[in-house]
C-alpha positions in Angstrom: -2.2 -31.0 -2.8 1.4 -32.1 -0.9 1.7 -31.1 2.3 4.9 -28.8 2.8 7.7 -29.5 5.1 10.6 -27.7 6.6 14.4 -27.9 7.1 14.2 -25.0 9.8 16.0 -25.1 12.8 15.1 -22.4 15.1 18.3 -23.4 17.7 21.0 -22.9 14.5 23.2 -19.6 15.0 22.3 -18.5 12.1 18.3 -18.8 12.4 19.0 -16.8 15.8 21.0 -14.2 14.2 18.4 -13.3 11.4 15.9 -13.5 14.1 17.2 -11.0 16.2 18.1 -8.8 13.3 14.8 -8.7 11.9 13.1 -8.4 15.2 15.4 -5.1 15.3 14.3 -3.8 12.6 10.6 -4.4 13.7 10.9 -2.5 17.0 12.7 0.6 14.7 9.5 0.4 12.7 7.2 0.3 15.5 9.1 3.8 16.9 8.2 5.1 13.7 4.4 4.0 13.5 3.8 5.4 16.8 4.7 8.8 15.4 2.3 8.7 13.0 -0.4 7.2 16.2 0.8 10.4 18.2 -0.3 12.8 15.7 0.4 16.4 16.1 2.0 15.5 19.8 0.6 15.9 23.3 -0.2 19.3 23.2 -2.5 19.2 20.1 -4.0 15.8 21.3 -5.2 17.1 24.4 -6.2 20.2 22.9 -8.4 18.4 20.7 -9.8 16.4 23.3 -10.8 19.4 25.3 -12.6 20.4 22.9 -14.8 17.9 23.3 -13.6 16.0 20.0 -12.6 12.8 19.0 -8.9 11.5 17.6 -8.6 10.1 14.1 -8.5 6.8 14.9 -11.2 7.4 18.0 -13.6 7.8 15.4 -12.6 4.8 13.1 -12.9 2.7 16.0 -16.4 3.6 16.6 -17.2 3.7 13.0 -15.8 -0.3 13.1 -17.8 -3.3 14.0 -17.2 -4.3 17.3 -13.8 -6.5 17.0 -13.2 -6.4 13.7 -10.1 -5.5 12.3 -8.7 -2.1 10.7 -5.5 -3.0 7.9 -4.1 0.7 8.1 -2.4 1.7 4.8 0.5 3.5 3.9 0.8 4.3 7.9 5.0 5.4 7.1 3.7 8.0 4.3 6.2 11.2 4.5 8.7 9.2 6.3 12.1 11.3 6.1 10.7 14.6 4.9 9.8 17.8 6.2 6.2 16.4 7.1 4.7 14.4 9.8 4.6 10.8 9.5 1.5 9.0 8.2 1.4 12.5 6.6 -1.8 13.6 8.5 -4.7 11.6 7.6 -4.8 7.8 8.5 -6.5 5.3 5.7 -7.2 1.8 5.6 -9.9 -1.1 5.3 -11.9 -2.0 8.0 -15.9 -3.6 8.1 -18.6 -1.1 8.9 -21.9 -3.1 9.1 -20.8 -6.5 7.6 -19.2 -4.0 4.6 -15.8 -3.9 3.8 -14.9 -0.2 3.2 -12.3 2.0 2.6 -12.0 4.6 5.6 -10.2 7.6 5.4 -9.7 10.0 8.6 -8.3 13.6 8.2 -5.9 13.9 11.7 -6.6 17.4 12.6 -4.1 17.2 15.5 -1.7 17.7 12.5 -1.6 21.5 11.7 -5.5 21.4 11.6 -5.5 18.5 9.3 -3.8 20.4 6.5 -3.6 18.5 3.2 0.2 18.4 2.1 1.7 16.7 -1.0 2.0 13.2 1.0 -1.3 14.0 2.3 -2.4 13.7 -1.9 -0.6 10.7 -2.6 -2.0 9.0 0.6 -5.6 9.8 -0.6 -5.2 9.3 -3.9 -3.9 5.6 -3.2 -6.9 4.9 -1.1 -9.4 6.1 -3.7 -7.7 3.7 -6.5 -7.8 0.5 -3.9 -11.6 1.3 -3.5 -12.2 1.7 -6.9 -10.0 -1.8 -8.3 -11.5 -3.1 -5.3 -15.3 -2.0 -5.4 -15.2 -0.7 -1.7 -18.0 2.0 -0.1 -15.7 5.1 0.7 -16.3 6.3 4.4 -14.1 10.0 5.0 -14.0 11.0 8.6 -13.5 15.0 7.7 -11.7 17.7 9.6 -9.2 19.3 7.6 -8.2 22.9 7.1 -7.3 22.4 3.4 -4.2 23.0 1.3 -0.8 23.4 3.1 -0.2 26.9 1.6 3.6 26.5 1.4 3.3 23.7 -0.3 0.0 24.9 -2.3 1.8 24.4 -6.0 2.4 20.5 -5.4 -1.4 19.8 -4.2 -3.7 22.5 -6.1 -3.7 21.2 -9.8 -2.8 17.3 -8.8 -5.9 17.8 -6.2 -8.6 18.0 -8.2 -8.0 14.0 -8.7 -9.4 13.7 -5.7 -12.8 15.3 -6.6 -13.0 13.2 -9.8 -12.1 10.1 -7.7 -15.4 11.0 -5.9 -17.5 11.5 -8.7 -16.1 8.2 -10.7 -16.5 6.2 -7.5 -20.3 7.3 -7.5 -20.5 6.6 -11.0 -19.3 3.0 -11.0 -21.7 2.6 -8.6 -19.7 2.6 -5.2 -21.0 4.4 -2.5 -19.1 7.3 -1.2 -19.9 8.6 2.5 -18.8 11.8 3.9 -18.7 12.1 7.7 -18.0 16.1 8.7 -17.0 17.1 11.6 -15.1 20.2 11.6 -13.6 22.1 8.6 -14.3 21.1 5.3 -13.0 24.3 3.3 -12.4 25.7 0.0 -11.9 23.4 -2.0 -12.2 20.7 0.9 -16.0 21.5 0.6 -16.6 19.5 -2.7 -15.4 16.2 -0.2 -19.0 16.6 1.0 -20.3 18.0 -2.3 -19.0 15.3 -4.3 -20.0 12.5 -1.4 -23.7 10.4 -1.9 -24.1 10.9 1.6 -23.3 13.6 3.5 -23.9 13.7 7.3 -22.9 17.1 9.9 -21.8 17.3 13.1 -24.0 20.0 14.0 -22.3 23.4 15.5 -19.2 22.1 14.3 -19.2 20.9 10.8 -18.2 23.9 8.7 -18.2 24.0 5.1 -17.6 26.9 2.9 -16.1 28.0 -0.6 -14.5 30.8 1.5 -14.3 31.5 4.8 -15.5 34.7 6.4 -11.6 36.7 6.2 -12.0 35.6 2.1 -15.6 37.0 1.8 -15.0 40.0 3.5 -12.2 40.9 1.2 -13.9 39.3 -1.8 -17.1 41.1 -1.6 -17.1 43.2 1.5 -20.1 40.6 3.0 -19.9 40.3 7.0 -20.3 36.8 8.3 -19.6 34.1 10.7 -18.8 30.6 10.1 -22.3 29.5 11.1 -24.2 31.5 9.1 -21.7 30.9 6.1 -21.7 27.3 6.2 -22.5 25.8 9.4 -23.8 22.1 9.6 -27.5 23.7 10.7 -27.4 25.8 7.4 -26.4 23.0 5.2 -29.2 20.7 6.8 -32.2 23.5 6.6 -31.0 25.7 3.5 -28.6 24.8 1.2 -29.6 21.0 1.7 -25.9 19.9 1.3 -26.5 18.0 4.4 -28.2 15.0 4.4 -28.3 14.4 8.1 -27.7 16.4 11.0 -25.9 14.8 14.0 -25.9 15.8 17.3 -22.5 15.2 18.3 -19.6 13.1 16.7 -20.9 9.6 18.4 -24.4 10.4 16.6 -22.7 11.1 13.0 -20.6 7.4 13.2 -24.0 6.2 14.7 -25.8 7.5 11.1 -22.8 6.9 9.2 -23.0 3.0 10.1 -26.8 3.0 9.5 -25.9 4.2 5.9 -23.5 1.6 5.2 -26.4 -0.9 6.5 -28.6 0.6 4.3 -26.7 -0.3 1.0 -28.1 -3.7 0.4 -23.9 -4.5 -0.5 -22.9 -7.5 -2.6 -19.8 -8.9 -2.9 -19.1 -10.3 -6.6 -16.1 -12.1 -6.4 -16.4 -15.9 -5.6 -16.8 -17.2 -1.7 -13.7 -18.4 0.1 -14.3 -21.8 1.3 -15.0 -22.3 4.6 -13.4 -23.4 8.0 -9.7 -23.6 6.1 -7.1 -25.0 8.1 -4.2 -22.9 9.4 -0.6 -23.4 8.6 1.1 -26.3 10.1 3.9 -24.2 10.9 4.5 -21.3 13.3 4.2 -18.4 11.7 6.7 -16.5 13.9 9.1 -19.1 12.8 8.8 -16.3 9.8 11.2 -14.1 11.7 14.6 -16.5 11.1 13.8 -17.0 7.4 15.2 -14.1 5.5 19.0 -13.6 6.2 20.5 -10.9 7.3 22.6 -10.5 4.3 20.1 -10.9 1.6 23.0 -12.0 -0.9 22.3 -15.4 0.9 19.4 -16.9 -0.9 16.7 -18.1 1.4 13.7 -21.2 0.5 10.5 -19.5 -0.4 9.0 -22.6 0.8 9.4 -22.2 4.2 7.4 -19.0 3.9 4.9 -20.5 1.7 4.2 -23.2 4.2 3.4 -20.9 7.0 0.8 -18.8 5.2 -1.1 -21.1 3.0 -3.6 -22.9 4.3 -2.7 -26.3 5.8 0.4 -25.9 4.6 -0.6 -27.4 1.0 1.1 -26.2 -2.1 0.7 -28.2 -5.5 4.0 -26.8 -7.1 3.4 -26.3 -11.1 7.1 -27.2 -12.7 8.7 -27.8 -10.0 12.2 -29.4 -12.1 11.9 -26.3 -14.7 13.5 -23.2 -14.3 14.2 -23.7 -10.6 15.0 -20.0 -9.2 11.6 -19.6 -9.5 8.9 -21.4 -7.0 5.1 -21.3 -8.5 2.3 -23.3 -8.0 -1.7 -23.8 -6.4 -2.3 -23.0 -2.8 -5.0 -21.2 -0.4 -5.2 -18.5 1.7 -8.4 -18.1 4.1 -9.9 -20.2 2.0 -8.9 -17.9 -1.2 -7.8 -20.3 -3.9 -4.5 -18.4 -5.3 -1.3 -19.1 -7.2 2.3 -18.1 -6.0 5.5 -16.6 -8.0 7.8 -16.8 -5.2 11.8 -16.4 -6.2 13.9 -19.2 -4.8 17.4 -18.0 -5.5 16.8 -14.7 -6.8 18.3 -14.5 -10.3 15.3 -15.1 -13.0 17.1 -16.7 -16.0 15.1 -17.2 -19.3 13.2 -20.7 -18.1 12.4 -19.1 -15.2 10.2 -16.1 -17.1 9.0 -18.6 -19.5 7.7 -20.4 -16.8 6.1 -17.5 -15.6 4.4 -16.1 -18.3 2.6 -19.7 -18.8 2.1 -20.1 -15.2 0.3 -16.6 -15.2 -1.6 -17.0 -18.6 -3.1 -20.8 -16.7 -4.3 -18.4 -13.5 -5.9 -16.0 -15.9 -7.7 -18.9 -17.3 -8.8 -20.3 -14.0 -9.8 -16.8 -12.5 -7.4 -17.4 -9.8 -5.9 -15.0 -7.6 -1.5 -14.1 -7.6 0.6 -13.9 -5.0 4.3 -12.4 -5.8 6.9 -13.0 -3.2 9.3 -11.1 -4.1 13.1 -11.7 -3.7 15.1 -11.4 -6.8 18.3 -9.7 -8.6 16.8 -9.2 -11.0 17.2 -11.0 -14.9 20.3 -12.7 -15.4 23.1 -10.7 -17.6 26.3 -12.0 -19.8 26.4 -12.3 -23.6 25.6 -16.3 -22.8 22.0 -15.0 -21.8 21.7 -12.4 -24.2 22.7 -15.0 -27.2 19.8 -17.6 -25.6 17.1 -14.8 -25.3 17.2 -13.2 -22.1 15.5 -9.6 -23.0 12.4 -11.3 -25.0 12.0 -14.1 -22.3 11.6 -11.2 -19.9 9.7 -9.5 -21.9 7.3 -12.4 -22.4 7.0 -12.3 -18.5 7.0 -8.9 -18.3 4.0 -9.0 -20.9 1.8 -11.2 -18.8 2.2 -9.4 -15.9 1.4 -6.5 -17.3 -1.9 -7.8 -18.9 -3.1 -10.4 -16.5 -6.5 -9.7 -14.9 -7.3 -11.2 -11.9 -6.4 -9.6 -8.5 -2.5 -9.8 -7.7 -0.9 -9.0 -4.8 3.1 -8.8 -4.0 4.9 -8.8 -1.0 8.8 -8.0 -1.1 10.0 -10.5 1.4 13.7 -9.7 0.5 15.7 -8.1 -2.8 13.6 -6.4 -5.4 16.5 -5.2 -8.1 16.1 -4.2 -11.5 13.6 -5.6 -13.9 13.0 -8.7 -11.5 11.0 -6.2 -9.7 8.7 -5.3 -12.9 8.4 -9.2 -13.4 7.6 -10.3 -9.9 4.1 -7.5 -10.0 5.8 -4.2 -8.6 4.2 -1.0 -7.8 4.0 0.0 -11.5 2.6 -3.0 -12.5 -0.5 -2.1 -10.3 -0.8 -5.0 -8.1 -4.3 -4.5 -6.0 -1.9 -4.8 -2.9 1.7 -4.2 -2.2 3.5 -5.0 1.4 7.0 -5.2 2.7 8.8 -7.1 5.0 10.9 -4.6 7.2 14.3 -6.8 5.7 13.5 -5.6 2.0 15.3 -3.2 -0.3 14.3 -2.2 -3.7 16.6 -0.4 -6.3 17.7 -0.1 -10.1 20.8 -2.7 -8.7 22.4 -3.3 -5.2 24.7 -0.5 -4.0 27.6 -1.5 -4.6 26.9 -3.1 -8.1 25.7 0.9 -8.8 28.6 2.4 -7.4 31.1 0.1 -9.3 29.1 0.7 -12.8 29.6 4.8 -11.9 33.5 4.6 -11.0 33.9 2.1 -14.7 32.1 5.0 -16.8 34.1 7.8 -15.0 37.6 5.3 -14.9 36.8 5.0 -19.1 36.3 8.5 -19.5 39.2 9.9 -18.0 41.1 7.5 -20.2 39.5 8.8 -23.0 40.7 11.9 -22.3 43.9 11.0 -21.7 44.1 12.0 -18.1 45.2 10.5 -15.0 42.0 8.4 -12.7 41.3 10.3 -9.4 41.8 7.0 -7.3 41.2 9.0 -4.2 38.1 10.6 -5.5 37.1 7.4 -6.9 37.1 5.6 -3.5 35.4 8.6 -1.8 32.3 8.5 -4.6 32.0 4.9 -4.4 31.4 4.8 -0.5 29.3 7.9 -0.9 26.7 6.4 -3.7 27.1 3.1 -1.9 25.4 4.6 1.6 23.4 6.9 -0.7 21.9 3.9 -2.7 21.8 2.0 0.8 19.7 4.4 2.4 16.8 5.0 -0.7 16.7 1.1 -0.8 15.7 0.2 2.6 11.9 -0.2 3.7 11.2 3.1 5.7 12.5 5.0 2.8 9.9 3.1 0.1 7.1 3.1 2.2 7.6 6.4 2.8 7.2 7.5 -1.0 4.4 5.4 -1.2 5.7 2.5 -3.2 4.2 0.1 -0.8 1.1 0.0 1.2 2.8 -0.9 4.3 5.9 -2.4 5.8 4.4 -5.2 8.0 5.6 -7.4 10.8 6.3 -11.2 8.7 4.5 -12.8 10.8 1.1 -10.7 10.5 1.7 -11.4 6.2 -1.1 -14.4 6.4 -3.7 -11.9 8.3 -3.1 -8.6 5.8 -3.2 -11.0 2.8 -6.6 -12.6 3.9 -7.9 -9.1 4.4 -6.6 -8.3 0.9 -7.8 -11.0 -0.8 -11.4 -11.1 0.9 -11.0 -7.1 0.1 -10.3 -7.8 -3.6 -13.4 -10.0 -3.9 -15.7 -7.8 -3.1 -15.3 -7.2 -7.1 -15.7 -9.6 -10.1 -12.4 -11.9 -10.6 -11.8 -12.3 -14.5 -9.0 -13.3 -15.9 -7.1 -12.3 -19.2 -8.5 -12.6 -22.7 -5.7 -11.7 -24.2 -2.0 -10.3 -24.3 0.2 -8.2 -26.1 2.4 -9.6 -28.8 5.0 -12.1 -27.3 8.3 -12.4 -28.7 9.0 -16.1 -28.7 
């Protein structure tokens, strides 16, 4: 492979401005990640801790192997709504004894660890990674159930979480539930639907109903202990496989489980000792500009996270706005789709869909680095084929097999952002740079196509244009479009599994990738139809 090099010049202006910018944008992000690390706030942090308990993340460090590392997921989930950030239950990947596994920690500092419709979406996404994936599913439990206002967003779309359990179990991934306080109502089939259940005992508490229910159900006096306590469930009802002492015992048990599953990975080995990028990777921070109008070389980030800095570019004088080729990551061999000057004109998703159909047939990994407009437009394009050209890339895509992962490094507009792997296209991992911003078009593109259609149907009705109006509704759509586009806003709604610092993107990807291996990698044995 050729060794990459770079025009950067970290002493430019310019290479200084973007770096400042983005290193702005960082330390807003990091305000809003500690929100979610802070939980319900002081008061129900020390609350909890006088109780004896452990926080959220406490217990995932315990439950971790000494030094290894936790990729949290979706930490900005609920991010400018009515609900805490992070949405009140952390989730992530992290190794438990040599396993990769899925870990996901109810935060009862956050009205008692109350389920809410971000809560769902959080959980939900976590259960799908295992699953694609093939990761054991650890759940740290403390939750009081359903937020009750909310109760008509998460009842029916709940039960997926339930079904997740059981389809896990049945693909033959383990599933471990870890109780430690309130598992409720319909929280009680966590443990019920869990191949391992283990209970923290005189504080694990698991019931169809809780004692104010059954009393007005059936007139019944009880307690919680005699209704579902952890000693009950161990002796009794036999819910309980284990019976732990205290919370330090039940991560103790719950890492002798995960020791105890004999785990495989299936996906091919990464080869060993690779060689780090030859380039700093917090050079990373000048890249992107701070107008991302400007186009920026995708080279320069592919040479400082690829290993060694060695890229063998695949049609490298054909269809030019778009940078693929042969690489690896951590030893991961994978192939990158990275745009080079956003627009994607027909050669470019030609390109593409052969450059993805030759990964399927190696069993190779995809990496989409996302920066584009989006397909070019103009009756030139449309005469020469633009719509089936993107549908052909669109098409392979959509059916390729192996493992893909995207990271929106800059623009993600239109249908570029189904062509370069988007959320709906179901790559197995999706991050953000803090720079990005994803929408149908750029604001003021949207704003301009509203004030044509109203200008043209005012004429139509033979009435005088509003220019005042006009000007008003194109600066309003403008910030509104501005303000859903942005990173906080996205990650919030869960189209991404994290905004991340650039210069971390070489460590989340090798966790992702090593992640997505512990499951076969096969590629495509066939497409849809492609219109040629």
């Amino acid at each position: 492979m050729s060794v990459l090099k770079t025009a950067i010049d970290p002493a430019t202006p310019e290479y200084q401005a973007n770096r400042e910018a983005l290193l702005g944008k960082i330390a807003e992000l990091d305000a809003e990640h500690a929100k979610a690390v802070a939980g319900g706030g002081a008061k129900y942090v020390a609350r909890h801790h006088e109780r004896g308990k452990l926080l959220a993340r406490e217990r995932i460090e315990l439950l971790l192997d000494p030094g290894a590392p936790f990729l949290e997921l979706s930490p900005l989930a609920a991010w400018g709504t009515d609900f805490a950030v992070g949405a009140s239950v952390v989730t992530g990947i992290g190794v438990v004894s040599g396993v990769e596994c899925v870990i996901s920690a109810s935060d009862p500092t956050v009205r008692g660890g109350a389920s809410n419709p971000w809560t769902l979406k959080k959980t939900l996404r976590a259960h799908e990674i295992a699953l694609q994936n093939r990761l054991p599913v650890i759940g740290l439990v403390e939750s009081g159930g359903a937020d009750l206002p909310t109760q008509k967003e998460i009842f029916i779309p709940g039960g997926q979480i339930f079904r997740d359990l059981t389809r896990l179990s049945a693909a033959g991934i383990p599933t471990v539930a870890l109780v430690f306080g309130n598992s409720t109502a319909g929280g009680a089939y966590v443990p019920g639907m869990s191949d391992f259940v283990v209970m923290v005992k005189e504080r694990a508490k698991v019931f169809l109903a809780g004692p104010p229910l059954v009393k007005m159900a059936t007139g019944e006096e009880s307690d919680d202990e005699s209704l579902g306590g952890a000693e009950l469930h161990a002796r009794q009802s036999g819910l309980a496989d284990y019976l732990a002492l205290d919370e330090q015992d039940a991560i103790r048990i719950g890492r002798q489980i995960v020791a105890s599953l004999n785990w495989r990975k299936q996906g091919p080995a990464p080869q060993a000792d690779p060689a780090p990028p030859r380039f700093e990777e917090d050079e990373l921070l000048g890249i992107v500009p701070t107008d991302l109008k400007n186009p920026f070389d995708p080279h320069e980030v592919i040479a400082r996270i690829v290993d060694g800095s060695e890229f063998d570019e695949f049609k490298p004088l054909y269809g030019s706005s778009l940078v693929t080729g042969w690489a690896a990551l951590h030893g991961y061999p994978i192939g990158i789709l990275a745009n080079a000057r956003g627009v994607l004109f027909s050669e470019e998703a030609q390109k593409a869909a052969h450059f993805i159909q030759l990964a399927n047939r190696a069993r190779t990994p995809l990496l989409f680095l996302q920066n584009t407009t989006g397909y070019m437009v103009g009756s030139q394009y449309e005469r020469a084929g633009i719509i089936k050209h993107g549908a052909l890339m669109i098409n392979a895509v959509s059916n390729s097999t192996v493992p893909h992962f995207t990271v929106t490094m800059g623009a993600s507009y239109g249908a570029g952002n189904y062509g370069m792997c988007g959320r709906a296209y179901g790559p197995r991992f999706l991050f953000t740079w803090p720079s990005a911003k994803s929408a149908v078009m750029g604001p003021a593109q949207l704003a301009g196509v509203l004030s044509i259609v109203a200008r043209q149907a005012a004429e139509a009705r033979g009435q005088a244009y509003d220019e005042a109006g006009d000007t008003q509704l194109r600066a309003y759509v403008e910030a509104q479009i501005e303000e859903q586009s942005l990173a906080p806003f996205l990650s919030g709604m869960l189209y991404d599994d994290g905004v991340i610092d650039p210069r971390d993107t070489r460590t989340v990807l090798g966790i992702a990738l090593s992640a997505a291996h512990s499951a076969p990698v096969e590629g495509a044995t066939g497409y849809g139809v492609f219109r040629l």
